[in-house]
N, C-alpha and C positions, 0 to 999 in steps of 0.2 A: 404599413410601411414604417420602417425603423428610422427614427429622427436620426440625425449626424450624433455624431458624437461629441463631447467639447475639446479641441484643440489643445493637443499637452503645451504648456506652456513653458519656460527655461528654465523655472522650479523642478517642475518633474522631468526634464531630462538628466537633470545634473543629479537627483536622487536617484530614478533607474541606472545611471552609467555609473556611479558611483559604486555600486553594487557590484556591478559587474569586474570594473578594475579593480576595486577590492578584494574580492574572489579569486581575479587571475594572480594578482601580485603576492596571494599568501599560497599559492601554487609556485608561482617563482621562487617566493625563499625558500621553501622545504624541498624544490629539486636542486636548486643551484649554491644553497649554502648550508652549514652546518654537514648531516650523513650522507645527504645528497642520498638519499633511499638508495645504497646502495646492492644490499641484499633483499633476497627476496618477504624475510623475516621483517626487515623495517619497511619495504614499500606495501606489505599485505596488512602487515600487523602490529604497524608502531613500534617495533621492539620491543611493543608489550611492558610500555611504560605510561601509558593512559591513565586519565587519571577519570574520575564517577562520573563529576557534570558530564563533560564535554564528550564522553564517552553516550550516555543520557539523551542530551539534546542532538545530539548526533542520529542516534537511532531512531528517535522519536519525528526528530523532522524530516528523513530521509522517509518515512513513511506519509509526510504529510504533503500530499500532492498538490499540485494546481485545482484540477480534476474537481479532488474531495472538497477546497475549500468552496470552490464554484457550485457545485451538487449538495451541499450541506447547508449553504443558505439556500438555495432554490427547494430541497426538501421540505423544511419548515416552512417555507411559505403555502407550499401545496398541502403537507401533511399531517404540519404540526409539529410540534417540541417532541416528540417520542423519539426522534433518531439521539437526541440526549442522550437513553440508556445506552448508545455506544458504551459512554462513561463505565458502565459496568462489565461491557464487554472489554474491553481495556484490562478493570478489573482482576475478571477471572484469569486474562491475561497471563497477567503479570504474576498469580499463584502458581500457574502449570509451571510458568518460566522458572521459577523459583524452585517449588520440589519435586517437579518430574521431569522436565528436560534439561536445562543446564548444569545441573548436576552430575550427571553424566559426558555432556561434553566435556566440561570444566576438568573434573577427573582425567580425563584419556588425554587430555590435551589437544586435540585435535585444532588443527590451525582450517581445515577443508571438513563441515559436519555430513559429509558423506562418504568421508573417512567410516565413520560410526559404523554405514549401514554393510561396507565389506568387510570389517573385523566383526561384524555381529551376525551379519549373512555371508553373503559372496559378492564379488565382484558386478555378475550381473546383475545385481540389487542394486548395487552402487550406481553401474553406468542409469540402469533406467531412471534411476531417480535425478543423475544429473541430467538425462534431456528434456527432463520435464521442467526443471531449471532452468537449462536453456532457452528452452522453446518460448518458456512465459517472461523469462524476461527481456531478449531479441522483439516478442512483440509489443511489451510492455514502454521501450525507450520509445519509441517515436508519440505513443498515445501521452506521456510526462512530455514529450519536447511540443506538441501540437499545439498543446493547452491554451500554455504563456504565449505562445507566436501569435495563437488569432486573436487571443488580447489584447495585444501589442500592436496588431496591423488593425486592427477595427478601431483602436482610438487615435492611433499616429498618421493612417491611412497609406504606411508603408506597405510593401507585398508580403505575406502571411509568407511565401518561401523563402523570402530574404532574411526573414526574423528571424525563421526556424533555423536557417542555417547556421546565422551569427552564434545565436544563442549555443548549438551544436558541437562548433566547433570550440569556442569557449570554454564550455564545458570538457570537452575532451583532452583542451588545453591544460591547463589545470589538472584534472585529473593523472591524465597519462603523464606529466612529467612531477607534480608533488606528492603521488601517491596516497598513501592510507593517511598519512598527518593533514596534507591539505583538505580530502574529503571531511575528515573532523571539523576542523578549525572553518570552515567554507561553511557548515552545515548548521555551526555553532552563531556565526555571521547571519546567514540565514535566516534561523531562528529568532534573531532578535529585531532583524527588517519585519517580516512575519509578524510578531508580537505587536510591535510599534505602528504597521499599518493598521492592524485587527481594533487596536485601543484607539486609534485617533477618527478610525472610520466609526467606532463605538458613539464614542465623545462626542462627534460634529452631527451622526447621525439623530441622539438624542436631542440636542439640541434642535434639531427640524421637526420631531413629529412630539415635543412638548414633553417631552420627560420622564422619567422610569415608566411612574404610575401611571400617564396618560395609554403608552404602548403597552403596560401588563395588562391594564383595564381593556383594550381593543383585544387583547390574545384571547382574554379569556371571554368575552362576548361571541369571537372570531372562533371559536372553539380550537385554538391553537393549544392550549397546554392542559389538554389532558392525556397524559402521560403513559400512567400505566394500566396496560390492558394484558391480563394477566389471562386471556383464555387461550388454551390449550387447542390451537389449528395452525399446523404448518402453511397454509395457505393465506394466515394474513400477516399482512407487511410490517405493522403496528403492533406487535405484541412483546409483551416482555421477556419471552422463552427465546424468538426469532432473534431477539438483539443480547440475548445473554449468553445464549449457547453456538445460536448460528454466530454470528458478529465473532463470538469468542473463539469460537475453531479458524473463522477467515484470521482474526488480528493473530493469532497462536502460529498459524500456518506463514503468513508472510512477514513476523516477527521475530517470532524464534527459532520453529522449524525451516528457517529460510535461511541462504549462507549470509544475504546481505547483512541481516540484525543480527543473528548469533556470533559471526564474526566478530562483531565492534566488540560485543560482552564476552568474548573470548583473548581482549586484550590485554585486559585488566589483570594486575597480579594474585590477587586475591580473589577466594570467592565471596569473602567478607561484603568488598568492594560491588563484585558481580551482582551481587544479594540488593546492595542500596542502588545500583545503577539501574537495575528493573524498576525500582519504585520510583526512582526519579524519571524514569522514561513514561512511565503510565499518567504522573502528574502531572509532567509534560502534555501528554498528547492530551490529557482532560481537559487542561488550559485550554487549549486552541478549539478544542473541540466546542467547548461550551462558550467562548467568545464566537464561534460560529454560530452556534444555536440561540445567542443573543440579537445578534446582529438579524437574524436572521426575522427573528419577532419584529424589528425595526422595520426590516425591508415590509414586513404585513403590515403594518400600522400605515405606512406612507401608502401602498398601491391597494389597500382593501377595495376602497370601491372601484378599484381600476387594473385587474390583471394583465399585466404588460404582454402576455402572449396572446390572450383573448382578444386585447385591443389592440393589436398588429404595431405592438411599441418595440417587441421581441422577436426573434423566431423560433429560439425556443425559453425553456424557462433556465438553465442553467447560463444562460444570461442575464439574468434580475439584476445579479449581485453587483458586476460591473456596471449594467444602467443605473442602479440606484448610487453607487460612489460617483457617475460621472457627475448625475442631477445633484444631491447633497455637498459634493464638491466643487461645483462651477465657483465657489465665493472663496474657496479656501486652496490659494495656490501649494503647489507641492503637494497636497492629498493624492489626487489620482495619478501621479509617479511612485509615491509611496506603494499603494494597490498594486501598480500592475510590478514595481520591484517586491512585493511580499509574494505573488502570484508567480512571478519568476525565480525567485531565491526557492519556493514550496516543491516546482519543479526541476529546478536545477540540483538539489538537496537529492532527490529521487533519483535521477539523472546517474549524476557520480556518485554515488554509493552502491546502485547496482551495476555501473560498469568498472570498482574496484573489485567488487566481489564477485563479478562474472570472471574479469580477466583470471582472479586465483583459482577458478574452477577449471577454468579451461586448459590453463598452462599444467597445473597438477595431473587433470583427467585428460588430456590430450595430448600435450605438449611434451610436455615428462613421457609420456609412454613412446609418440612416434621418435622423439630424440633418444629414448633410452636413458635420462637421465636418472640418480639415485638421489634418493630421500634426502640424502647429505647436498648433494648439488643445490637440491629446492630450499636449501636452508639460508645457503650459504654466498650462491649465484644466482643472473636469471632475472633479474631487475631490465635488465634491457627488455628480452624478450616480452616479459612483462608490458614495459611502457608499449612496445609494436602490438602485441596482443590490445590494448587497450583504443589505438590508434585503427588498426581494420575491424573492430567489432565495434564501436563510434560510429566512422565511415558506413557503414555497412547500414548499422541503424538510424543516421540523417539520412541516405538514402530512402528507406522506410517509410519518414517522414512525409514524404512526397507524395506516397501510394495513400498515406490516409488523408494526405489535402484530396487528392482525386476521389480516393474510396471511404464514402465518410462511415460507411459500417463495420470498418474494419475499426472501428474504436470500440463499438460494442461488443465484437467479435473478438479482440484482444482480451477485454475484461471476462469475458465466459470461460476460452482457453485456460487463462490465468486460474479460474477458482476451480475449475476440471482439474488443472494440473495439480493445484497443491492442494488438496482433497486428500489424492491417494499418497500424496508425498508425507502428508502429516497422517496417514494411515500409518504406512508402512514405519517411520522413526517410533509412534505410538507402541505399535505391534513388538515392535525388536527390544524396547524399554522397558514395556508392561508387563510381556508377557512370557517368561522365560521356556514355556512347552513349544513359540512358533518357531520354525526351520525356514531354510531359505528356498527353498520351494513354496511355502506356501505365501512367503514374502515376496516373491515373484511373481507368480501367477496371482497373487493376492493384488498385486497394485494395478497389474493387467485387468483384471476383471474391477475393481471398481471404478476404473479409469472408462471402460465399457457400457457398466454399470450406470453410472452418473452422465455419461453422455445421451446414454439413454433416455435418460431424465430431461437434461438442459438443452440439448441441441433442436426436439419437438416443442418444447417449452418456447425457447426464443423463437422458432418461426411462428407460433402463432401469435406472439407479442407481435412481431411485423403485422402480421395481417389485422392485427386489433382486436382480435378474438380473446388474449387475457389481457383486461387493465384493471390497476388499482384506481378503487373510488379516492377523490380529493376529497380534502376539507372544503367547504363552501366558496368559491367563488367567484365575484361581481363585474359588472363591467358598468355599472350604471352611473359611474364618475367618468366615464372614457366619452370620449368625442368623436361617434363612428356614426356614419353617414347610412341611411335608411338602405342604400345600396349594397355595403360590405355587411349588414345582418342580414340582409336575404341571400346575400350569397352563401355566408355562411351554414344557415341553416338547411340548403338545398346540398348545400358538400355534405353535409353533416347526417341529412336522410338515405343520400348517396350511399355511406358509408357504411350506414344502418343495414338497407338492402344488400351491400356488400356481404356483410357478414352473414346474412340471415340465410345467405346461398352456399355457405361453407360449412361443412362438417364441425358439431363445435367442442373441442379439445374437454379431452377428461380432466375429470380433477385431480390427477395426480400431476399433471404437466400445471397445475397452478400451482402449486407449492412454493413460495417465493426464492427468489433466490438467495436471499442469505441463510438457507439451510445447504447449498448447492457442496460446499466444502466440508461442512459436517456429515451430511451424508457419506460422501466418498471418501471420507476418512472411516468412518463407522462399518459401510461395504467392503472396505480392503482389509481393518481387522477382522471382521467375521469371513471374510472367506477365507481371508490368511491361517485364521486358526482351524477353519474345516481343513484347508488345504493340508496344514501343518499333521494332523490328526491323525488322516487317513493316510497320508504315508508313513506314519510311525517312525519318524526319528527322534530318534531321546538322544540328544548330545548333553553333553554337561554346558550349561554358559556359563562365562567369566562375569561373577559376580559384578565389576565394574563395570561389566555392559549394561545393568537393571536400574531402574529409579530407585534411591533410595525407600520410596513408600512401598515397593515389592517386598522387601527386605524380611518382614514380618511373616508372611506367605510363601517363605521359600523353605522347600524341605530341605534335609541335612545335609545333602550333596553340593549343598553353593554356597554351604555356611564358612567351609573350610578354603576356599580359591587363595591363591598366591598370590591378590592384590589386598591390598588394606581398604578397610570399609574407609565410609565419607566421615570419622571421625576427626581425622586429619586433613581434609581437604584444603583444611585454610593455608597450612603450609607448604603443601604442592608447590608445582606450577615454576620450574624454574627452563625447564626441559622444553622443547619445542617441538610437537612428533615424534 
């Protein structure tokens, strides 16, 4: 049974609300004074006067979820310091970012990066690629709005709908009426709640379990920090390929290949600018990543002998993190307000920034076409419609919200969708940049089949994770510090043979369905250029491509016919960029 929680005190409301008002009120000034986001140019895209940081910690925290920071301590406790090499995933990152994909954006100017895929294929490329956009991120809002609410209702004891809601609307608030400047400056705010809870919950925690070396000394007994596991098997979770290459196609996929993050680094005027903003974005998310994977060795140091889900302290484990801030914080008011406003800012951050970049997809690829509006229109008007766009796709996903209080799989379900979708979506931008031989046929049917492809893969994979037919082995352990009564271990163990029997009556899944999931987006990025370029092949079309549709690192590899095109190579690039679409 899960003890109560410790009562927020008048500390942590005034820190959580504070947050919040904060938030709305720099939402008020950038609708209501100064441009008042009047065009669609300034409510998408700042005017495209951003400046690195804030452009930076913008993108970085808009990626940094409730979710991740709750699953990122609760991993190291189960599995150890090895989800760390995110850090490198990040890494590689931020290289592709640099000389294979924004480069090309940057270039074309493209305000909408699915622009790219109809001036490089066709239209139908384009739309597919926007409802895979769509789709993952309609399911994406309610799983970021869910997070923070049962947070928030599990220590306040308010109703987990009422929080979602506030929370919701808030956000929509702000958003929909300060546009692209407020999602900046809100996310920049954020970040520093964030920062400031992660170091204080650091700080107070060391102090509880005795000190750096007392918790490094427990990690490495605890076999917490060993690291790197450099063997060559898509099926284990822990290895250093799994978090260099998979990790790096997911953060590549929903950072740059995504409108939400290519947008912000699409504001900047320079690509000088663009170039240092990827490196500050990466340092960024390292930070937080690795004050996670600290904090995280804390929470093992305190619960080794006593797993809080083992010993019915939890229900599941992606709850440690709040139990160990409640416990470590009972002595230090305003700490667990702090938490659950860093918890909140992480997905609030999430929140509006994909529903500023959903709305500009929508109104471009929807909007504009059923009203028949022109390029110029998009530049110049359409701020309103905008804000409404922002206002029923909001609406729509608080709604949402609701279905995952009831349906709690559908959180799990979101997150699969999600790496299905942008799989083949970071296929196809790959394919169109790398490869100047594929055509839009086989960019089509290329996304189609790895989309098919990879479901193939993940959708048998997760049912048989429900049934318990694939688990990862944990790190060690204990419950021999817990206070559990001779009656809740024998129950245990009879659920436990139960289960055993269960499984041992079911068909038991190949090894290809164990392949872990952080290859799940690498693969179906991999599946859509390989079939993209079978595709592309066997129908033999040889078009000329426009040199500025290629990554710069193609360049080398291109025969004579694309040396001569009618744009200027990226020598120039830094001077670009004054033009809008």
């Amino acid at each position: 049974m899960t003890p109560p929680p410790s009562a927020l005190g008048c500390y942590d409301y005034v820190i959580f609300a504070s947050t919040l008002i904060f938030s709305t009120l720099i939402g008020i000034y950038y609708g209501c004074f100064g441009t008042k986001q009047a065009t669609t140019k300034e409510y998408l895209m700042g005017g495209k006067t951003m400046k690195i940081l804030p452009i930076a910690v913008s993108v970085a925290v808009s990626h940094i979820s409730g979710t991740m920071l709750l699953a990122t301590v609760a991993d190291v406790f189960r599995y150890g310091a090895s989800v760390w090499l995110l850090v490198a995933a990040f890494t590689l990152m931020g290289f592709l970012a640099i000389f294979v994909y924004l480069p090309v954006f940057f270039k074309l100017q493209v305000n909408n990066i699915y622009d790219y895929l109809e001036k490089r294929f066709d239209r139908k490329t384009r739309i597919l690629a926007v409802l895979f956009y769509i789709l993952s991120e309609i399911l994406m809002f309610p799983v970021f709005a869910y997070t923070p609410s049962l947070t928030i209702a599990t220590a306040s004891g308010v109703n987990v709908s009422l929080v979602a809601f506030i929370l919701c609307v808030i956000c929509i608030f702000y958003t929909s009426v300060g546009g692209f400047r407020t999602v900046v400056w809100t996310d920049f705010l954020q970040f520093g709640v964030i920062m400031a809870a992660l170091v204080c919950i650091y700080v107070t925690g060391l102090g509880s379990s005795g000190g750096f070396v007392s918790v490094w000394n427990t990690a490495l007994s605890g076999d917490r920090l060993q690291i790197f596991n450099f063997r060559v098997d898509p099926t284990a979770r822990d290895s250093f390929w799994g978090y260099l290459l998979g990790s790096g196609a997911v953060s590549t996929a929903v950072v740059i290949v995504h409108q939400t993050g290519a947008q912000k680094f699409l504001t900047l005027s320079k690509y000088t600018d663009c170039r240092w903003s990827v490196v500050h974005t990466v340092v960024s998310m390292s930070l937080v990543h690795t004050f996670c994977i600290f904090i995280g060795l804390l929470v093992y140091a305190k619960y080794k002998d006593c797993d809080p889900l083992t010993g019915h302290l939890v229900l599941k484990h992606d709850q440690i993190f709040p139990y160990f801030v409640t416990e470590v914080g009972s002595n230090f008011p305003g700490l667990v307000g702090l938490f659950i406003a860093a918890i909140c800012s992480a997905s609030l951050s999430s929140m509006s920034s994909n529903l500023n970049a959903l709305a500009g997809v929508l109104y471009k690829d929807i909007a504009c076409f059923v009203l028949k509006k022109q390029s110029t229109d998009f530049n110049n008007s359409g701020s309103g419609i905008l804000k409404v766009i922002v206002l029923v796709v909001g609406a729509l996903c608080t709604c949402l919200v609701f279905v995952v209080e009831r349906l709690g799989e559908v959180l799990s379900i979101s997150l699969m969708v999600t790496g299905l979708t942008q799989g083949p979506v970071l296929g196809v931008f790959t394919l169109g940049i790398l490869f100047p031989k594929a055509n839009s046929k086989g960019a089509f049917y290329g996304t189609i089949g790895g989309f098919i492809a990879i479901s193939c893969l993940a959708i048998p994979a997760r049912y048989y994770q429900m049934k318990g037919l694939i688990k990862y082995s944990t790190k060690p352990l204990s419950t021999s510090g817990c206070i559990v009564s001779n009656q809740t271990l024998a129950g245990s163990d009879f659920s436990l043979n139960s289960t055993v029997l269960d499984q041992a009556m079911l068909v038991q899944p190949s090894s290809i369905f164990k392949i872990t999931f952080f290859h799940y987006t690498l693969f179906g990025a991999i599946l859509t250029v390989i079939l993209g370029l079978l595709i592309s092949y066997m129908s033999k079309s040889d078009v000329a491509v426009d040199k500025s549709l290629l990554s710069p690192v193609t360049y080398n590899c291109l025969s004579r016919k694309y040396t001569n095109k009618r744009i200027a190579v990226y020598s120039s690039i830094d001077s670009a960029v004054q033009g809008f679409d």
